[in-house]
N, C-alpha and C positions, 0 to 999 in steps of 0.2 A: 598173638594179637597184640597188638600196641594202641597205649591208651594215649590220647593228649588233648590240652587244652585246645579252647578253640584260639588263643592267643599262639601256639606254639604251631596249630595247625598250620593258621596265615602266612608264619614267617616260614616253615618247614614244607609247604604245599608239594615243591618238587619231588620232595626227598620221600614224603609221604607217600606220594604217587609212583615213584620208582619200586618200592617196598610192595606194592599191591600187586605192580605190572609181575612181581617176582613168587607170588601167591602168599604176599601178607593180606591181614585186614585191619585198619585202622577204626577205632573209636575213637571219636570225637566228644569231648565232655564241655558241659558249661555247670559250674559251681559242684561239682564232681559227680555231674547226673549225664549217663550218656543223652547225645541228640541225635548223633548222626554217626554210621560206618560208610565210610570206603571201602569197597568190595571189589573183586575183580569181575569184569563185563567176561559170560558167556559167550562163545561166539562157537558153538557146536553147529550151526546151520550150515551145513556147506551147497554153496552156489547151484541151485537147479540148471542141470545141463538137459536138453531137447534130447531124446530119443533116451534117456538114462533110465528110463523103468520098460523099454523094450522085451516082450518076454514076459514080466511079469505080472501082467492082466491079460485075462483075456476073457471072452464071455460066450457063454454058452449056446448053441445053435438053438435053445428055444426060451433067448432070454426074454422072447415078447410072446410067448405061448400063455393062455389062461391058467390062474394059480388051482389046483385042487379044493384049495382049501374057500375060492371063493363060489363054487360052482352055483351055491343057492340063491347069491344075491347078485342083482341087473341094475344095473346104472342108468 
């Protein structure tokens, strides 16, 4: 983890930024009190493709049958 000024940050932004794209994390200090980290952005989501859970659901021939458990009460 690297710590720096927010004076150092301003003029170093790139450099800083290069460093996190590389799995640094930067702290950012004002009067030697963190304020702010630079982190690297997650991006585990991968893009939903149409038919890609195919298979994996399905539902039961009597997913609209009355439950047991409500037999006693009528709506």
């Amino acid at each position: 983890m690297t710590r720096v000024t927010i004076d150092i940050a301003q003029k170093e932004l790139p450099n800083l930024i290069e460093d996190v794209v590389l799995g640094g994390r930067v702290v950012i200090t004002k009067d030697k009190q963190p304020v702010a980290e630079i982190v690297p952005v997650l991006n585990d989501r991968a893009d939903p493709r149409f038919g890609s859970a195919r298979g994996l659901i399905s539902i039961r021939d009597d997913f609209d049958a009355p439950l047991e458990d409500f037999d006693g009460y009528s709506g």
